[in-house]
Short mmCIF file of the C-alpha atoms (twelve columns), coordinates in Angstrom:
data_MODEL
# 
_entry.id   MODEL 
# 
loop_
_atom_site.group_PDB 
_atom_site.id 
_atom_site.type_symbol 
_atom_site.label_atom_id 
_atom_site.label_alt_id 
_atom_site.label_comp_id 
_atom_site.label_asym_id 
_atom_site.label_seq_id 
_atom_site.Cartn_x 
_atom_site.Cartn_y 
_atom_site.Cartn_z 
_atom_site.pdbx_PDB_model_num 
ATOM 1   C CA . UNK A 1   46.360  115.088 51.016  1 
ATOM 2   C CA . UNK A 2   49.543  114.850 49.010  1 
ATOM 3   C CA . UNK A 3   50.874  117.595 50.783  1 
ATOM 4   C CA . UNK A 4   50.504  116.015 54.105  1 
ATOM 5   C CA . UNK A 5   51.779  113.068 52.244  1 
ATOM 6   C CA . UNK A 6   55.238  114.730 51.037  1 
ATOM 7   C CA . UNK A 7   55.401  116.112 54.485  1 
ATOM 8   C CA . UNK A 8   55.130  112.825 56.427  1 
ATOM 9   C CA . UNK A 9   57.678  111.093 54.076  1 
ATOM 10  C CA . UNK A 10  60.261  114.344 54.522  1 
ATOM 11  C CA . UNK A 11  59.955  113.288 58.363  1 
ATOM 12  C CA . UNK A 12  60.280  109.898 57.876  1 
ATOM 13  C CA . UNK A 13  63.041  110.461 55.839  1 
ATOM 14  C CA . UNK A 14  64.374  112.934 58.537  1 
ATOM 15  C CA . UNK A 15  64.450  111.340 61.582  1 
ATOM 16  C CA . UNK A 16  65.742  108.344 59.829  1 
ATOM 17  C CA . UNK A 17  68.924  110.003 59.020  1 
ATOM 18  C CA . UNK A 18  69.262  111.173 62.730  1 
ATOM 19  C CA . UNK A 19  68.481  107.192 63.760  1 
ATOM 20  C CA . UNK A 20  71.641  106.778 61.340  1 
ATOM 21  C CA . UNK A 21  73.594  109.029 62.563  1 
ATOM 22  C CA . UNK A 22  73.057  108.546 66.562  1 
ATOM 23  C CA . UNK A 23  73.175  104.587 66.465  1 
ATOM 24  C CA . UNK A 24  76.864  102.756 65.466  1 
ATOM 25  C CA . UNK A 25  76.744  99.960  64.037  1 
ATOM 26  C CA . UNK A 26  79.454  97.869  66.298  1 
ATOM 27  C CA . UNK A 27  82.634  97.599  64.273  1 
ATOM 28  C CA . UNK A 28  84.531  94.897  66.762  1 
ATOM 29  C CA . UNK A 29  82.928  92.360  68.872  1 
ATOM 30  C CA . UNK A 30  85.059  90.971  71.847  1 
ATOM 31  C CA . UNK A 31  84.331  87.665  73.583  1 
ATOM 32  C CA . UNK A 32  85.143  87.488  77.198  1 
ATOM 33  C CA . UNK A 33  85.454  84.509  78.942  1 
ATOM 34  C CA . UNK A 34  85.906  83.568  82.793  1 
ATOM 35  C CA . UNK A 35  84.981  80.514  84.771  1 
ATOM 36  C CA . UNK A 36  82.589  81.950  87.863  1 
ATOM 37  C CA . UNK A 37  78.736  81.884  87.261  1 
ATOM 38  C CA . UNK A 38  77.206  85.023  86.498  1 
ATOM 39  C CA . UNK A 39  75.747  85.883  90.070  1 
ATOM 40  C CA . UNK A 40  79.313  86.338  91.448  1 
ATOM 41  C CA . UNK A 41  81.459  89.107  92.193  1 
ATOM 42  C CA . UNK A 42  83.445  88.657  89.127  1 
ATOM 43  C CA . UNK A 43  81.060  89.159  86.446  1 
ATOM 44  C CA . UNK A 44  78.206  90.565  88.193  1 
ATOM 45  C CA . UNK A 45  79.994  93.863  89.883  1 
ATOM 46  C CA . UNK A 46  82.911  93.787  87.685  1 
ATOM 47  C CA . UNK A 47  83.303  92.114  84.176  1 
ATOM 48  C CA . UNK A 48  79.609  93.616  83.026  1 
ATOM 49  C CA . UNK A 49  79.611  96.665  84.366  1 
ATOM 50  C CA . UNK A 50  83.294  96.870  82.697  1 
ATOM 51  C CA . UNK A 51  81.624  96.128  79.602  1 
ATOM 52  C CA . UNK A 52  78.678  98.058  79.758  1 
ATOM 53  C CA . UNK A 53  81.100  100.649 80.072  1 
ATOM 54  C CA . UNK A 54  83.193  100.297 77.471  1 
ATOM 55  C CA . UNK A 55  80.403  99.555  75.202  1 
ATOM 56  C CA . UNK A 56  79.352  103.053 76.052  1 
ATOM 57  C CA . UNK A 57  82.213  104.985 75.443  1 
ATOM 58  C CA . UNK A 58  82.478  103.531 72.923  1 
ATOM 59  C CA . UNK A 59  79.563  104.582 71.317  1 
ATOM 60  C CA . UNK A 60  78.274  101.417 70.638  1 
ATOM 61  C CA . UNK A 61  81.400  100.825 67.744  1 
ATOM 62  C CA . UNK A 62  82.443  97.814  70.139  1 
ATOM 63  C CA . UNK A 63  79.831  94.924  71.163  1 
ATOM 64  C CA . UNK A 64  81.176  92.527  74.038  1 
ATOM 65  C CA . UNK A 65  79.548  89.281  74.883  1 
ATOM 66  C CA . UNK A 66  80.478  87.983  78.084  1 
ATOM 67  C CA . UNK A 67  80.555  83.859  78.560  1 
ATOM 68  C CA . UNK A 68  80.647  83.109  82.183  1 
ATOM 69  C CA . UNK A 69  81.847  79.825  83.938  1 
ATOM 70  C CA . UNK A 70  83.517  78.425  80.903  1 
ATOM 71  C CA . UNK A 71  80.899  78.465  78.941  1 
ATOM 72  C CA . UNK A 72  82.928  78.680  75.516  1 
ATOM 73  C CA . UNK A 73  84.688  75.369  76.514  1 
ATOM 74  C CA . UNK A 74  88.173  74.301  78.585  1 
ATOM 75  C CA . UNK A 75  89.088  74.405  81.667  1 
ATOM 76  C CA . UNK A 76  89.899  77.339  84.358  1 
ATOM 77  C CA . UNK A 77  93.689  76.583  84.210  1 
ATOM 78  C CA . UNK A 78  93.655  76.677  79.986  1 
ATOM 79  C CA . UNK A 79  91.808  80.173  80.389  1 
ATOM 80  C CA . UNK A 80  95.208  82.197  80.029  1 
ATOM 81  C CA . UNK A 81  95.946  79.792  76.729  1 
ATOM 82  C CA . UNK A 82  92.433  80.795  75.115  1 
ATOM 83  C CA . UNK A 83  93.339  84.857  75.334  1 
ATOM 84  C CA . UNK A 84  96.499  84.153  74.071  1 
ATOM 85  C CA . UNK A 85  95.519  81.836  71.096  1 
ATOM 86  C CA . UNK A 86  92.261  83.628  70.316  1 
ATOM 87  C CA . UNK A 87  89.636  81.351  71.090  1 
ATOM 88  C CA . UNK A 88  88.596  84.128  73.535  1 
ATOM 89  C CA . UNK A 89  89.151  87.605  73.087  1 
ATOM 90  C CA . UNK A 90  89.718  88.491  76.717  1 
ATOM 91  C CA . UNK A 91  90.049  86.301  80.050  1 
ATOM 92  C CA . UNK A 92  89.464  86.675  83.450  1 
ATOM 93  C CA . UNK A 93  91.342  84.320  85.022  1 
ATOM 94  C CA . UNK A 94  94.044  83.345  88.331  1 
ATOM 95  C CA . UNK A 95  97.170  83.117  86.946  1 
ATOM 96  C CA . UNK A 96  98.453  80.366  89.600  1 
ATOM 97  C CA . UNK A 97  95.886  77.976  88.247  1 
ATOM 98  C CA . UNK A 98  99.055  77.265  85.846  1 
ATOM 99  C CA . UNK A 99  101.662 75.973  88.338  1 
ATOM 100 C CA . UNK A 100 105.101 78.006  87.964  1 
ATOM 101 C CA . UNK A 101 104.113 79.724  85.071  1 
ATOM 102 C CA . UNK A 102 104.019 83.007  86.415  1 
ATOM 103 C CA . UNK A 103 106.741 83.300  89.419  1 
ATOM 104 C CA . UNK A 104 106.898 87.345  89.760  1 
ATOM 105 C CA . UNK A 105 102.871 87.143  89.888  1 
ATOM 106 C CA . UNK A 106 103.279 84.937  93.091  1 
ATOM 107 C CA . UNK A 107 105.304 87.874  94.973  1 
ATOM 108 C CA . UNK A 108 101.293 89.421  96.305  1 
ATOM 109 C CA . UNK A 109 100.441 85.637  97.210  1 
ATOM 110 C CA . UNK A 110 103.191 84.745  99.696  1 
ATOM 111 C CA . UNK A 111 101.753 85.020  103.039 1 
ATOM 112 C CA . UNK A 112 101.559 88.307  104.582 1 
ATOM 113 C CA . UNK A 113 102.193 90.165  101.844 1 
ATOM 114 C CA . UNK A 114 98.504  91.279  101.152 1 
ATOM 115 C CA . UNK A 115 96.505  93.731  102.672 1 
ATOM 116 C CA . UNK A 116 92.819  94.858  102.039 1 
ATOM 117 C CA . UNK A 117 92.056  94.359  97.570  1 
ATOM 118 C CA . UNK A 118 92.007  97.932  97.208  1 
ATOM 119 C CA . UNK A 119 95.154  98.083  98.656  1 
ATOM 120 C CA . UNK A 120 96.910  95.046  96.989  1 
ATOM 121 C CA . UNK A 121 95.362  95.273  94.126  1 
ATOM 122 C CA . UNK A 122 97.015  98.564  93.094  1 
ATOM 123 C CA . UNK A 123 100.332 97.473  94.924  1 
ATOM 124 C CA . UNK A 124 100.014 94.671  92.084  1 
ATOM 125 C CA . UNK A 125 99.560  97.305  89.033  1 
ATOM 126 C CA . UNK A 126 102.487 99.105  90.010  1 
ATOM 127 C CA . UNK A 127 104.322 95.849  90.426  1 
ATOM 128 C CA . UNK A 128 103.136 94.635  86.923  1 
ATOM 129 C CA . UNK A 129 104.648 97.535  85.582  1 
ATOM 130 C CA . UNK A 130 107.817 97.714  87.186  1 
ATOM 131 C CA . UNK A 131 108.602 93.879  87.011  1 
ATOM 132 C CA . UNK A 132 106.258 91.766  85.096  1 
ATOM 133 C CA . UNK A 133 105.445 93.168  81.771  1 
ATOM 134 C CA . UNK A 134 107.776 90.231  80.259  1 
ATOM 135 C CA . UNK A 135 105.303 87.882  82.346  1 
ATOM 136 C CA . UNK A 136 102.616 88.848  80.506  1 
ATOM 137 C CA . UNK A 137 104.054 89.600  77.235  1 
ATOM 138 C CA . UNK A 138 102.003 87.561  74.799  1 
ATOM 139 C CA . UNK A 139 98.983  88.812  76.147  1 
ATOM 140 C CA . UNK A 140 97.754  92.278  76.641  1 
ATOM 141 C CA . UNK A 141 96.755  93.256  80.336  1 
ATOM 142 C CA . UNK A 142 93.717  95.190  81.527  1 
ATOM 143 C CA . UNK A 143 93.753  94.655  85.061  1 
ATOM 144 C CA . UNK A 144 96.135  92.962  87.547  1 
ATOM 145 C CA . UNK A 145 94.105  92.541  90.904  1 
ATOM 146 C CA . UNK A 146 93.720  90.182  93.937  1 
ATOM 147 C CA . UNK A 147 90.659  89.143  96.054  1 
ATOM 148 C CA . UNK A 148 90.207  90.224  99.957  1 
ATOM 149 C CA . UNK A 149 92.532  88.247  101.858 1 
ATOM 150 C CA . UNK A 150 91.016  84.314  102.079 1 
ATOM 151 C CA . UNK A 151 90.242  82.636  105.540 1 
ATOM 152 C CA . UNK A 152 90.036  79.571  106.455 1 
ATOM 153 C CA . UNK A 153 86.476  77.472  106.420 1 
ATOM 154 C CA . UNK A 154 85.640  74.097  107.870 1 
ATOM 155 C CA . UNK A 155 83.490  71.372  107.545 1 
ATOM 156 C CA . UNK A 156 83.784  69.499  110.834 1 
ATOM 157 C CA . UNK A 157 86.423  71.489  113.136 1 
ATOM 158 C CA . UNK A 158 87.507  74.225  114.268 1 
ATOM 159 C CA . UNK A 159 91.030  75.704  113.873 1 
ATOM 160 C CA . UNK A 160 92.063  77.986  116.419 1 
ATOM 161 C CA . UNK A 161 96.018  77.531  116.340 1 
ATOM 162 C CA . UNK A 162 99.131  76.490  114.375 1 
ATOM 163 C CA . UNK A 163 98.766  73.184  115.552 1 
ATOM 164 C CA . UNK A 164 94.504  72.218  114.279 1 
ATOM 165 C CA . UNK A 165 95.657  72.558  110.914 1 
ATOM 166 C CA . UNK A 166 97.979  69.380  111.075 1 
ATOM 167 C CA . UNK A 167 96.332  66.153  109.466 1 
ATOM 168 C CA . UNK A 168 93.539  68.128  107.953 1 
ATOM 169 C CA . UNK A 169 92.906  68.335  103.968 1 
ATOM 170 C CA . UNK A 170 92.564  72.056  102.818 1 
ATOM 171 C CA . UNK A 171 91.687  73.411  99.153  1 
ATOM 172 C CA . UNK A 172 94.782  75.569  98.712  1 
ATOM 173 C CA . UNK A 173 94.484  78.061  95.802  1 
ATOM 174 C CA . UNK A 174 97.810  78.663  94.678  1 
ATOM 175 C CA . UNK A 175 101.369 77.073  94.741  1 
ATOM 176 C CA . UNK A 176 102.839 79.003  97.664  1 
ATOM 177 C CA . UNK A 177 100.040 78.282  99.538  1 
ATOM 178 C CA . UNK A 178 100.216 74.609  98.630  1 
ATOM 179 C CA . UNK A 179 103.290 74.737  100.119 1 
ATOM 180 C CA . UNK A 180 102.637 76.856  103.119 1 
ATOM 181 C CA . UNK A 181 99.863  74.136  104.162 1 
ATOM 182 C CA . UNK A 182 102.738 71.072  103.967 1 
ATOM 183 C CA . UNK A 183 105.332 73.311  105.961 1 
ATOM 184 C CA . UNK A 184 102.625 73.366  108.351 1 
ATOM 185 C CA . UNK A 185 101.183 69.869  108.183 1 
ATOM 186 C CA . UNK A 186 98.337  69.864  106.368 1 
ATOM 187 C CA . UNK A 187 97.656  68.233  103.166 1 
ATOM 188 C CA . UNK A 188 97.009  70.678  100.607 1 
ATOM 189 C CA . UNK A 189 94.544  69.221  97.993  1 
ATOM 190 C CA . UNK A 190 94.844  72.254  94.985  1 
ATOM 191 C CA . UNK A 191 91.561  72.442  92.957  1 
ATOM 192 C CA . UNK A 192 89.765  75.802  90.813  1 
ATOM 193 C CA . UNK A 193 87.104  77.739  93.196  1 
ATOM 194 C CA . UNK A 194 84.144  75.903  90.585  1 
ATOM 195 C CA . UNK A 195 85.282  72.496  92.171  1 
ATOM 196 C CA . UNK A 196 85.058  73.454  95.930  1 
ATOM 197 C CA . UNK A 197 81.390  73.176  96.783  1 
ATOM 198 C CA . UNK A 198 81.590  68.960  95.583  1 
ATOM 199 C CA . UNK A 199 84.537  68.602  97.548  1 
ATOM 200 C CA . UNK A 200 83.584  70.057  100.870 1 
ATOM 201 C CA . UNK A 201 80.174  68.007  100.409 1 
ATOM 202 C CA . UNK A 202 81.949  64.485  99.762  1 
ATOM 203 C CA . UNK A 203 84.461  64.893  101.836 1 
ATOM 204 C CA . UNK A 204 87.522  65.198  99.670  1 
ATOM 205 C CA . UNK A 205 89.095  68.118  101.672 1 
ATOM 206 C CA . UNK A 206 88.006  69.172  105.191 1 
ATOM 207 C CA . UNK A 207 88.220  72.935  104.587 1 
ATOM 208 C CA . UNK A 208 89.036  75.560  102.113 1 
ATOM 209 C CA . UNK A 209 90.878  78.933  102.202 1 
ATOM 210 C CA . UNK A 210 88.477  80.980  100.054 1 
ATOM 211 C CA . UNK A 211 87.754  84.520  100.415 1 
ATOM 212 C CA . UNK A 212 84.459  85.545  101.933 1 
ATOM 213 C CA . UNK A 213 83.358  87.025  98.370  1 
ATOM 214 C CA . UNK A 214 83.355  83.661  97.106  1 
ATOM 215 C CA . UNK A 215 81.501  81.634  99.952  1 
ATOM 216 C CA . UNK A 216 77.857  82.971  98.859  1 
ATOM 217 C CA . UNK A 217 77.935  81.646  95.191  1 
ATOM 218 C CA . UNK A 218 79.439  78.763  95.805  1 
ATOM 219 C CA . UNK A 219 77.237  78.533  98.772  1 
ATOM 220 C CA . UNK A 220 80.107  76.942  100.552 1 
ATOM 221 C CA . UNK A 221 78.948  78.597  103.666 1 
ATOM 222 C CA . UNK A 222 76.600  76.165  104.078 1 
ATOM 223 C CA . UNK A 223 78.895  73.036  103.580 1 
ATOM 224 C CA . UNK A 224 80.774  74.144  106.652 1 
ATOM 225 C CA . UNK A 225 80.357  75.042  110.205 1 
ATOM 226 C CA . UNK A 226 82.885  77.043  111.110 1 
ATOM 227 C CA . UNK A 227 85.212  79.933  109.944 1 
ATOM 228 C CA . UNK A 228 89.030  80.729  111.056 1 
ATOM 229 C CA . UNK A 229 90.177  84.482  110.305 1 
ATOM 230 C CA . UNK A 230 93.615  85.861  110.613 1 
ATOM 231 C CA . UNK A 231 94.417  88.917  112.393 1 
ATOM 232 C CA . UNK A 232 96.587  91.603  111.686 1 
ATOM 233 C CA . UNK A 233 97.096  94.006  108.746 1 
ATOM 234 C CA . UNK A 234 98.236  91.317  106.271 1 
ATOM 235 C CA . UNK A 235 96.726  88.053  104.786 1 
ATOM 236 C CA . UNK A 236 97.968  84.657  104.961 1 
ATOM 237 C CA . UNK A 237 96.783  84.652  101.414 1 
ATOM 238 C CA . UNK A 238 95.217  86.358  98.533  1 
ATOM 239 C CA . UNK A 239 95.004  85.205  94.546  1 
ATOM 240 C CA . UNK A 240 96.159  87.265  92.056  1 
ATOM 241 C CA . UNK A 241 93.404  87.756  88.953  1 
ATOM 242 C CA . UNK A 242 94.280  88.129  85.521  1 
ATOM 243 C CA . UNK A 243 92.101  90.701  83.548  1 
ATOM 244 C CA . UNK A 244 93.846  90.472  79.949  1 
ATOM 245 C CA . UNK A 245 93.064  91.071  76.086  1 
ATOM 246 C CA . UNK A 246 94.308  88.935  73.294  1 
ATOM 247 C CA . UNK A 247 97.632  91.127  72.033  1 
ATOM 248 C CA . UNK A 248 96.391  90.679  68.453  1 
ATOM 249 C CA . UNK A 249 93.264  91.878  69.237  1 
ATOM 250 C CA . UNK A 250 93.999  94.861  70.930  1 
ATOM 251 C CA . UNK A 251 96.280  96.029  68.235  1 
ATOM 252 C CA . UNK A 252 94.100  95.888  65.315  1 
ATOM 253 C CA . UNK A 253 92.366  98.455  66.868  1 
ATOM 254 C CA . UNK A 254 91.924  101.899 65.633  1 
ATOM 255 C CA . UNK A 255 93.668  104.114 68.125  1 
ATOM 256 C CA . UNK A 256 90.754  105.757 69.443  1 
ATOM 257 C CA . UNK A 257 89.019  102.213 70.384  1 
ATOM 258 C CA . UNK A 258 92.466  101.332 71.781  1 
ATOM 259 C CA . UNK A 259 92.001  104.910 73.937  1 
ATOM 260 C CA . UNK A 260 88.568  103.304 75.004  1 
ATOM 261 C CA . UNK A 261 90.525  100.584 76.815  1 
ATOM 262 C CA . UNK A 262 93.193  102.286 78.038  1 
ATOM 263 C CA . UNK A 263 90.775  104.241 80.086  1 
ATOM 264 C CA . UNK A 264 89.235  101.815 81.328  1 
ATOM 265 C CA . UNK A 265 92.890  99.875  82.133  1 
ATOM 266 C CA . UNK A 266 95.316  99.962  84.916  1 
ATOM 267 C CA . UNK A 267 95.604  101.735 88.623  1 
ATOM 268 C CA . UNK A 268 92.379  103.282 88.696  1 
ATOM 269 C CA . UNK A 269 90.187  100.449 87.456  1 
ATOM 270 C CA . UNK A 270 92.572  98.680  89.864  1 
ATOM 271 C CA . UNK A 271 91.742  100.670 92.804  1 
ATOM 272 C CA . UNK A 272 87.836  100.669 91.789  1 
ATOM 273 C CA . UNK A 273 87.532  96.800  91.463  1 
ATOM 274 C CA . UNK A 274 89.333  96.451  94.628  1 
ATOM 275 C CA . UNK A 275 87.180  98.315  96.619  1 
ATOM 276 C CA . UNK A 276 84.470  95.922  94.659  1 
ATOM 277 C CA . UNK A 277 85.863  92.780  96.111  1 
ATOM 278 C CA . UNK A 278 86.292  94.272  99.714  1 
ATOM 279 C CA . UNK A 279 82.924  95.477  99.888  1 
ATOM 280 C CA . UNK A 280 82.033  91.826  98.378  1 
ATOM 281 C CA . UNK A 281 83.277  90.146  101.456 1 
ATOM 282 C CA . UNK A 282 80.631  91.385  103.926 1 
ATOM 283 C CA . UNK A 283 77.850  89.369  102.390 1 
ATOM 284 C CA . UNK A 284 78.961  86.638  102.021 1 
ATOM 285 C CA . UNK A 285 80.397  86.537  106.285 1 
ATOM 286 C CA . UNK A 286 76.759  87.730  107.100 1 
ATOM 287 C CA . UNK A 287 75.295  85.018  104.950 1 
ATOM 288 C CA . UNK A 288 78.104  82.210  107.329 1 
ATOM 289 C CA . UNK A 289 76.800  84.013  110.696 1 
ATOM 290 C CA . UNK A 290 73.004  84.053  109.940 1 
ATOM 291 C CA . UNK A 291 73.601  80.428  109.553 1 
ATOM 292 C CA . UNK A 292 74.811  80.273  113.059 1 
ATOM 293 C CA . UNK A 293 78.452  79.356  111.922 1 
ATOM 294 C CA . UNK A 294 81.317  79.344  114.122 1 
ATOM 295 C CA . UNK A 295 83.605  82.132  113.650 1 
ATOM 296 C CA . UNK A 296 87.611  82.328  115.315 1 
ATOM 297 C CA . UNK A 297 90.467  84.194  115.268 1 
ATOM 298 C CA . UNK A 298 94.741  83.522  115.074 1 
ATOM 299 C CA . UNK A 299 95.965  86.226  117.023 1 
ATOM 300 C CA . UNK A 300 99.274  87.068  119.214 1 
ATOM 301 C CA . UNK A 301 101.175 83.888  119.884 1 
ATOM 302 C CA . UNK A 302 99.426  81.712  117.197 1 
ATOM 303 C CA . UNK A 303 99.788  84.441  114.321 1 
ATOM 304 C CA . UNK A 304 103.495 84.926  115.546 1 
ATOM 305 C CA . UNK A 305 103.715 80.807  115.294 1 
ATOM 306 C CA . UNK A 306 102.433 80.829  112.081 1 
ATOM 307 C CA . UNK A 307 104.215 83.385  110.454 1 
ATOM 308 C CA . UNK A 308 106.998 81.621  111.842 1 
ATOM 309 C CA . UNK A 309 106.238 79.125  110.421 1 
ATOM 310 C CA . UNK A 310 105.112 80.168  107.071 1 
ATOM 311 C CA . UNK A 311 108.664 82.155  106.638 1 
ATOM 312 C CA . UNK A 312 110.424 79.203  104.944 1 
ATOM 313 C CA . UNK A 313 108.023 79.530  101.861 1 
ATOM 314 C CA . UNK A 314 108.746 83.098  101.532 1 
ATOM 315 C CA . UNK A 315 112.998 82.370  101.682 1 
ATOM 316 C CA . UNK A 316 112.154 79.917  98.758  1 
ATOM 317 C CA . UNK A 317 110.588 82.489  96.198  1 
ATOM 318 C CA . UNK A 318 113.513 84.929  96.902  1 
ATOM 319 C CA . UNK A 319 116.108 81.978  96.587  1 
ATOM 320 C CA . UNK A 320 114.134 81.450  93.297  1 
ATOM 321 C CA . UNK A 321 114.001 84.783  92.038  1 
ATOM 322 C CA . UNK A 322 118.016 85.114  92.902  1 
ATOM 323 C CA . UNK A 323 118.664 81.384  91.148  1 
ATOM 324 C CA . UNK A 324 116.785 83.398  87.725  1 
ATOM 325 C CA . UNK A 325 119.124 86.367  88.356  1 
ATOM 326 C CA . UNK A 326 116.788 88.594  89.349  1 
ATOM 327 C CA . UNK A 327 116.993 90.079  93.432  1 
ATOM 328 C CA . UNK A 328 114.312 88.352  95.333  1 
ATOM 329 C CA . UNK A 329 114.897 90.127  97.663  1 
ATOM 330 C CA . UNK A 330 114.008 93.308  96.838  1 
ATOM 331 C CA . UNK A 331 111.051 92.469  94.962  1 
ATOM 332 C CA . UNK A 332 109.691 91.035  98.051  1 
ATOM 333 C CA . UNK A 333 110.547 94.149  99.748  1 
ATOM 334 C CA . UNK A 334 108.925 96.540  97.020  1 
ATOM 335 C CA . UNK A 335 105.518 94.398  97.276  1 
ATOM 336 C CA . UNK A 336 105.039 94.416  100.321 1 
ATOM 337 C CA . UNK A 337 105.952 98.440  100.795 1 
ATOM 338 C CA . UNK A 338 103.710 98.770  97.573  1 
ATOM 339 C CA . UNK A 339 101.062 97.387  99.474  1 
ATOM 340 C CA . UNK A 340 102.158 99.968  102.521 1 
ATOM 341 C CA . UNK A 341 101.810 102.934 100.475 1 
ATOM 342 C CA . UNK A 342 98.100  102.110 99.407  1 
ATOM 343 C CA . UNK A 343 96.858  101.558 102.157 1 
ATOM 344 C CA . UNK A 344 96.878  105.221 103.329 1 
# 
């Protein structure tokens, strides 16, 4: 009996060094913090899997709780602040929720500068890292990526030229937009995507420019009844995401945890998560038509009209980039062939 004992223990003892062995204990534990509820796009095909990931290859020497739609306190626009300061250890977040703060970032937002995500969103890594790394110095960046471009949805009419959108109150997203909408007519009313769903419901605006993607969380497609798209290769609009580490953070790391991140960092997570947020549009247009929504689209002489139209905003970011000594010019230019050459 004591043999069988001795033996059992030796096991024991065995496959408890081999549990030792195989399982880390997790050495650094990362908070991430964004301000979309947990069924959306963001976290559900992006910021877990990302983590799951990384927690992986990591084997298991980095833990990563993820606090969705601000659940660690603060606002959407004081997201960028949080990463920076520490209170969070990485952000997702839309840079133009800060007014002016980030001017080169709003090169991929002027309209008809973005194409499909996939597209844009590498056009935007290689931009980061020809032109904005002193943008984003005091924070380090993981991803730099837009949405699909937005379209326009309505509560009570329909806008099928240049000239519906006068008099009407639109959620714009970011400040070239904001500005786009007055050139045009409309009032811009500027507000984070969380806010959207009250405002269409009491009234406060009378539309919103929103991607797709976003409409079935939100459930915005049932707070309006119809849907204006934009033809054409390019966007009137897309938002430009912030994926981004605190810069402390990331360099206490040991270098092979800081390899961990770095692969899972820059143009080909960029290309990956863009293809996410394309493919994320679909359900959430089928979820507007099985409603029975109304669906139109600015074509030929209304997209020329609006473009047109929408031209002064684009001469006021390259005047702006010139007035900072930079050229405007061709930065505008390199976007928008950036976004060219990935889209092939």
């Amino acid at each position: 009996m004591k043999k069988y004992i001795r033996k059992g223990m030796q096991l024991l003892l065995s496959t408890g060094v081999v549990i030792g062995l195989s399982v880390q204990a997790a050495e650094v534990e990362l908070k991430v913090h964004h301000f979309l509820p947990a069924p959306a796009t963001a976290h559900a095909k992006f910021i877990q899997p990302w983590a799951d990931k990384v927690m992986k290859e990591s084997n298991g020497r980095i833990d990563i709780k993820i606090y969705p739609a601000m659940q660690l306190g603060g606002k959407p626009p004081q997201l960028f602040d949080q990463v920076r300061d520490g209170v969070a250890d990485i952000v997702w977040t839309v840079p133009g929720y800060t007014r002016g703060r980030f001017p080169l970032t709003e090169v991929f937002e002027l309209p008809f500068v973005a194409g499909s995500a996939e597209a844009t969103s590498q056009a935007s890594w290689e931009f980061y890292e020809k032109y904005m790394q002193d943008e984003y110095k005091d924070v380090h960046p993981i991803l730099i990526h837009t949405h699909a471009p937005g379209q326009f949805h309505m509560r009570d009419k329909p806008i099928t030229s240049l000239a519906d959108l006068k008099n009407t109150k639109i959620r714009a997203p970011t400040r070239t937009i904001n500005e786009a909408l007055s050139i045009i007519g409309a009032t811009p009313v500027g507000m984070p995507v969380p806010a959207v769903p009250q405002a269409l419901s009491k009234g406060v605006v009378d539309g919103a420019m929103l991607p797709y993607e976003v409409t079935l969380p939100l459930k915005a497609h049932e707070l309006v009844k119809y849907h204006t798209e934009i033809g054409g290769d390019r966007g009137i609009y897309t938002a430009m995401f912030l994926f981004a580490m605190n810069k402390k953070k990331y360099d206490s790391l040991p270098a092979d945890l800081k390899q961990v991140l770095d692969n899972n960092s820059g143009l080909a997570l960029a290309k990956q998560i863009g293809q996410v947020w394309d493919a994320a549009d679909n359900p959430g247009r089928e979820a507007a038509k099985k409603r029975g929504n109304q669906f139109n689209t600015i074509e030929g002489a209304e997209l020329a009209a609006l473009k047109s139209a929408t031209q002064p905003v684009i001469d006021n970011w390259i005047k702006a980039m010139n007035d900072q000594g930079k050229d405007g010019q061709k930065m505008y230019d390199d976007a928008r062939d950036l976004v060219t050459k990935y889209s092939h």
